[in-house]
C-alpha positions as CSV (number, residue, x, y, z in Angstrom):
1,X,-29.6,11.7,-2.2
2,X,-26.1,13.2,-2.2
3,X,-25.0,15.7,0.7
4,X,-22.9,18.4,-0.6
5,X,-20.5,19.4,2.1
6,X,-20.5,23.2,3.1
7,X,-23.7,23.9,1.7
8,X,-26.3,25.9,3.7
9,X,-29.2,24.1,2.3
10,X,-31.1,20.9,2.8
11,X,-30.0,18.1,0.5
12,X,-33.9,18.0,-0.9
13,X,-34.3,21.7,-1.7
14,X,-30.7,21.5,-3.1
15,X,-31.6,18.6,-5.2
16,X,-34.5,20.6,-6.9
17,X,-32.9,23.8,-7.6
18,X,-29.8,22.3,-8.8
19,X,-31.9,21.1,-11.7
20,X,-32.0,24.3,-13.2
21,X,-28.4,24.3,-13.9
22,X,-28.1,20.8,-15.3
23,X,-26.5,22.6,-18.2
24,X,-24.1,24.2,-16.7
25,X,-23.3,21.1,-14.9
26,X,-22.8,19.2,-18.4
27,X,-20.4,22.3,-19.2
28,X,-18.3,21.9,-16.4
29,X,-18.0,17.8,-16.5
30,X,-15.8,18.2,-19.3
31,X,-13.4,20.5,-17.1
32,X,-13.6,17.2,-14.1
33,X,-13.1,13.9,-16.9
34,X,-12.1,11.8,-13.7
35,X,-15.0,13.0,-11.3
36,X,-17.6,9.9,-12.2
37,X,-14.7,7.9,-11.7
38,X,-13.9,9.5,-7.9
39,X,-17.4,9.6,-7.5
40,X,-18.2,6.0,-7.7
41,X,-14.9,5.1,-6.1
42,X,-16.3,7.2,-3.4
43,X,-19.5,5.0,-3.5
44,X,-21.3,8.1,-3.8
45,X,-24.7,6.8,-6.1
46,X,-25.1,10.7,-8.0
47,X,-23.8,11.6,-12.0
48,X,-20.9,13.9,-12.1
49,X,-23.4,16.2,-14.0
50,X,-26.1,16.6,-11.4
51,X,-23.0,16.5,-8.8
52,X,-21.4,19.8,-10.4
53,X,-24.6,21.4,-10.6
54,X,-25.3,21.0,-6.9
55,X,-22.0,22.1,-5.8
56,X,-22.6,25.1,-8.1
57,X,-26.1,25.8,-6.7
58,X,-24.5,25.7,-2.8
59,X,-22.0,28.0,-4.1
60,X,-24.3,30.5,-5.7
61,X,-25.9,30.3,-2.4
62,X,-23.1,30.9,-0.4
63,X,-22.5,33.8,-2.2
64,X,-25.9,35.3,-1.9
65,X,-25.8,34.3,1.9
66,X,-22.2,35.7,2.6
67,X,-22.5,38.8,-0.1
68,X,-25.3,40.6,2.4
69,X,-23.9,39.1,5.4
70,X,-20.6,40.9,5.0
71,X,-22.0,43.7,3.1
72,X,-23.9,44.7,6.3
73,X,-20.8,45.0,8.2
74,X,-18.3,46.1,5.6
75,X,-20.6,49.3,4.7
76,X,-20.4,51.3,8.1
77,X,-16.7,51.2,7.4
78,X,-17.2,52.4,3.7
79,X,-16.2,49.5,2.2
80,X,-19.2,48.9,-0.2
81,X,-17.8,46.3,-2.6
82,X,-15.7,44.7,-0.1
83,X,-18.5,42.4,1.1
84,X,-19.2,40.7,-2.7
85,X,-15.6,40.3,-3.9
86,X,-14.6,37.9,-0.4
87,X,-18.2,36.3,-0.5
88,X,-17.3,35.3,-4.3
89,X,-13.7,34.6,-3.5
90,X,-14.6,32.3,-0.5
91,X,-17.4,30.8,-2.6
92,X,-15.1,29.7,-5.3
93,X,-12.8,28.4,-2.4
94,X,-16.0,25.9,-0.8
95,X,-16.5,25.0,-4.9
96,X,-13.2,23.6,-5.6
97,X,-13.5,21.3,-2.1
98,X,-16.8,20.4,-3.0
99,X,-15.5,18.7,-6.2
100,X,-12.6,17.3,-4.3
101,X,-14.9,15.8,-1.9
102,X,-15.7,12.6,-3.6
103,X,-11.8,12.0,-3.6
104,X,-11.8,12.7,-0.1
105,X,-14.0,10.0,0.2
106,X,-12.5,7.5,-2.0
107,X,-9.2,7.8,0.4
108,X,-11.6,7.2,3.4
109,X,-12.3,4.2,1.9
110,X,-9.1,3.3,0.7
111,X,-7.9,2.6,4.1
112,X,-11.3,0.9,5.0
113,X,-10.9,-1.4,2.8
114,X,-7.1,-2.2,3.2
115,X,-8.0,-2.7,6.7
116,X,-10.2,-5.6,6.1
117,X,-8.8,-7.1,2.6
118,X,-6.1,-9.6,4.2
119,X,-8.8,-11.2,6.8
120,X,-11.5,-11.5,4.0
121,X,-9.1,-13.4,1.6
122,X,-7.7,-15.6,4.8
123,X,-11.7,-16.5,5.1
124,X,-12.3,-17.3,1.4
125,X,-9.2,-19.4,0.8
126,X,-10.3,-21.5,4.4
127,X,-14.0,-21.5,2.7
128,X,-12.6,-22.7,-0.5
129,X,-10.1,-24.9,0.8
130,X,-13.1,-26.6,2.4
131,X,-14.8,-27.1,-0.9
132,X,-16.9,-24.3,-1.3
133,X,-16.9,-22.4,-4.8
134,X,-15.8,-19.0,-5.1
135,X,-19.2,-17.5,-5.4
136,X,-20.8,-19.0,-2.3
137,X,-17.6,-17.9,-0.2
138,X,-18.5,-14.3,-1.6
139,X,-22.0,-14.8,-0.2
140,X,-20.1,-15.9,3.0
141,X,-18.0,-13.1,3.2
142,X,-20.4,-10.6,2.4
143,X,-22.7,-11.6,5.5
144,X,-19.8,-11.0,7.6
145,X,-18.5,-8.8,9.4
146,X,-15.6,-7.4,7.1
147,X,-16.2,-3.7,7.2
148,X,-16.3,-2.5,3.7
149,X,-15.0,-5.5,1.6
150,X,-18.1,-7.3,3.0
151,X,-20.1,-4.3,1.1
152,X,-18.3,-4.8,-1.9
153,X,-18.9,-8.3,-2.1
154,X,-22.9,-7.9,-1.1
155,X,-22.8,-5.6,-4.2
156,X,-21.2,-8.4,-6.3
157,X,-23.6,-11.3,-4.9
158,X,-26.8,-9.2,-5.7
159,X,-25.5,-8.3,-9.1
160,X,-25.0,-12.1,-10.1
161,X,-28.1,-12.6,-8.2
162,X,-30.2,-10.7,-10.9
163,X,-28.6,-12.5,-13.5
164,X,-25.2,-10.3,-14.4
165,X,-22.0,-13.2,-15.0
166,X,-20.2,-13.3,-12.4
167,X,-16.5,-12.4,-14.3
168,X,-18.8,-8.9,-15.8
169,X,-19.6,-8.5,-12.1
170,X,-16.5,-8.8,-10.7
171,X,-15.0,-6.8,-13.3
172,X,-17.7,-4.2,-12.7
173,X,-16.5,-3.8,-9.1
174,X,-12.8,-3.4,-10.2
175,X,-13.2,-0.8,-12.0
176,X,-15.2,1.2,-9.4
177,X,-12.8,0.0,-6.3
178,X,-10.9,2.6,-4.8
179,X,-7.8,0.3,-3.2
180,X,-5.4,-0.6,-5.7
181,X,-4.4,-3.7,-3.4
182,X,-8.1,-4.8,-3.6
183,X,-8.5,-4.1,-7.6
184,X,-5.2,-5.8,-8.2
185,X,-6.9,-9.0,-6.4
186,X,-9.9,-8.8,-8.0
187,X,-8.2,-8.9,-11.5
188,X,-5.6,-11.7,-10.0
189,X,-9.1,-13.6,-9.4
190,X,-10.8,-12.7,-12.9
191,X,-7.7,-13.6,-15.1
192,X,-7.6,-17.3,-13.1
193,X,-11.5,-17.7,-13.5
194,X,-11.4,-17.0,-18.0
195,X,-8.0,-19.0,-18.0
196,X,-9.5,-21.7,-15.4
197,X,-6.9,-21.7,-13.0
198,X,-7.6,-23.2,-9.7
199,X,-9.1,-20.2,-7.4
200,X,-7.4,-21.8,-4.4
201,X,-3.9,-21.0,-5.6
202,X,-4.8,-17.8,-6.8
203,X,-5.7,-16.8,-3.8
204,X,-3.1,-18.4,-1.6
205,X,-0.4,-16.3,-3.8
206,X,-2.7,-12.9,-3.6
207,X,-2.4,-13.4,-0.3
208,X,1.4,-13.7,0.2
209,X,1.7,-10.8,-2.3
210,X,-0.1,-8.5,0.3
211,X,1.7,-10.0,3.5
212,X,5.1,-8.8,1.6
213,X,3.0,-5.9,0.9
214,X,2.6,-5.0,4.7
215,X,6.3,-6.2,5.6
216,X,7.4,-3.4,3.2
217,X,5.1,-0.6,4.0
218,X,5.7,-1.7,8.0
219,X,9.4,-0.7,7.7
220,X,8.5,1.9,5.5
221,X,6.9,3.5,8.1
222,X,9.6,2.4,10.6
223,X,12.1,4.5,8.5
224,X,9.7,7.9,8.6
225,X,9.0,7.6,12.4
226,X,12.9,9.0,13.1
227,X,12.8,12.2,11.5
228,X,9.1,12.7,11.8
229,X,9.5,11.8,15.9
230,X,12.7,15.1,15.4
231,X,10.3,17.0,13.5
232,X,7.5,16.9,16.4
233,X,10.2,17.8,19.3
234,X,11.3,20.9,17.6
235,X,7.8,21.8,17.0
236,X,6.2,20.8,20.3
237,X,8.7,21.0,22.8
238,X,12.0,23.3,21.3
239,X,10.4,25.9,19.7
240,X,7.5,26.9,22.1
241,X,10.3,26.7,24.8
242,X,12.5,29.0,23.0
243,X,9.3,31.5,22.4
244,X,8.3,31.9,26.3
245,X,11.7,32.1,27.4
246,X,12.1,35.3,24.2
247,X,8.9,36.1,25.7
248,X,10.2,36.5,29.0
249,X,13.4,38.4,28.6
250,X,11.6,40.7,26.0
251,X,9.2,41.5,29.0
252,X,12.5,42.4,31.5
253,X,13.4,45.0,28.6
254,X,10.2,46.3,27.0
255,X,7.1,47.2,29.2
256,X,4.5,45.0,28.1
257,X,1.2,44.9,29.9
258,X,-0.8,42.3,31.4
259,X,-2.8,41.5,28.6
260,X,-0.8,41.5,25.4
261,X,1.4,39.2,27.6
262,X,-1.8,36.9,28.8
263,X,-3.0,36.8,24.5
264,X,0.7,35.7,23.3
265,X,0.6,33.1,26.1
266,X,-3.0,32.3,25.1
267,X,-1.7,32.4,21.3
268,X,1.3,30.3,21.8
269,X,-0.6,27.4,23.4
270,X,-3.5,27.5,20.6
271,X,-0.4,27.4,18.3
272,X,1.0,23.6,20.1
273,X,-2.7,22.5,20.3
274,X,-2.8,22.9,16.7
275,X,0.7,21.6,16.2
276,X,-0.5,18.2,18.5
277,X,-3.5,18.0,16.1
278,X,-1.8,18.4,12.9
279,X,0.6,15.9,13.7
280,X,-1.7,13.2,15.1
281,X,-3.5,13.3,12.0
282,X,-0.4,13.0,9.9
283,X,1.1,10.2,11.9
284,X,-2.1,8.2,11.5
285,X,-2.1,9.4,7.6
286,X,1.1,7.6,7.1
287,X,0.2,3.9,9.0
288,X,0.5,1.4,6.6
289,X,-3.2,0.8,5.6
290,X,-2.9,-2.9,5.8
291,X,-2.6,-2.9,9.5
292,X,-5.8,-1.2,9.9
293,X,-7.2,1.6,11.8
């Protein structure tokens, strides 16, 4: 059962009432043609329908929950409709990033996977180097401990274990894959396997494909640390500087009391908090995804 983000109600009462707009669901899939896609790349095991009519259920809800809640304050003020139009403009808000949440998810993965592809293939072309064939280095690899790629392959192995061929399997998982260094592999290995190629070499030239592959993105990132490394000392350092110091020699000129001067402080420091945060997550965005977390 699916967990729709920002939603204020269990995933099981969810489930049931979002049955009741299945319809409207169907209605808006044709607005989101990619969403199955995100959502299995996502590995999220819902239809786009009954994933629409969820999120549009939690929204509904939202707006129900938020329409009285800021109704009740808003009306002492005289604001009577004040209340309904944010509840149904923040409501729309939470729908929009409840559809992009499978996406979201797909780029978690992404980097999951990345992280893990170059050590997997290393294993299988040792395994098959050593004799083994390619499906029973998959079973290898998917009892080991390879993050996500040794997820991906337990879905393959079970698949061909129930009888699917193992080309229509790996194919299957292709398609669905949300790295496009992983998919380009996988088709690398099913083109070899219909034309009969030997796996070994296949493999041994995926693999130095994707070590030229993290060479490049390496100084790729190399070249974006300069101005991103300028970009944090004027933000972090410079420009809260310059503020207090303003700060200060406004104070010598304007009376200013203790406490506006105590909540710009305050306000200043919650500013470079968020500044550190932002920037943290945006260095870590742009490591090259082969390397890992």
């Amino acid at each position: 059962m699916v967990v729709v983000p920002f939603s204020i109600l269990p995933p099981k009462v969810l489930y049931s009432l979002s049955t009741h707009l299945m319809e409207e669901g169907k209605v808006l899939s044709q607005f989101f043609p990619n969403l199955q896609l995100e959502i299995d790349r996502a590995d999220i095991s819902v239809d786009a329908k009954r994933y629409l009519a969820e999120c549009l259920t939690a929204s509904l809800f939202l707006v129900i929950f938020f329409t009285i809640l800021l109704t009740i304050v808003f009306i002492p003020k005289g604001y009577y409709f004040s209340g309904a139009m944010v509840a149904i403009a923040f409501s729309i808000m939470i729908f929009f990033l409840q559809i992009n949440y499978p996406n979201v998810v797909a780029h978690r993965r992404i980097r999951k996977l990345d992280a893990d592809l170059l050590g997997s293939l290393r294993a299988i072309l040792i395994q098959i180097n050593s004799g083994v064939p390619l499906f029973e280095a998959m079973v290898i690899i998917s009892k080991q401990q390879f993050g996500e790629v040794s997820s991906e392959f337990r879905k393959v192995v079970n698949k061909i274990n129930v009888g699917v061929p193992q080309i229509e399997a790996l194919e299957s998982m292709a398609l669905k894959n949300p790295s496009p260094y992983f998919r380009r592999t996988l088709w690398q290995i099913i083109n070899a396997m219909k034309e009969g190629a030997a796996s070994a070499t296949v493999m041994e030239s995926v693999i130095s494909n994707l070590n030229r592959e993290e060479i490049i993105q390496i100084e790729k990132y190399g070249s974006q640390l300069s101005p991103l490394a300028m970009f944090y000392m004027m933000g972090a350092v410079i420009m809260p500087v310059l503020a207090v110091t303003l700060i200060i020699v406004m104070s010598s000129f304007i009376q200013i009391d203790d406490l506006t001067l105590k909540i710009l402080f305050f306000s200043l420091l919650g500013l470079v908090v968020f500044f550190q945060l932002m920037f943290s997550g945006v260095i870590k965005s742009k490591r090259p995804s082969l390397l890992g977390e």
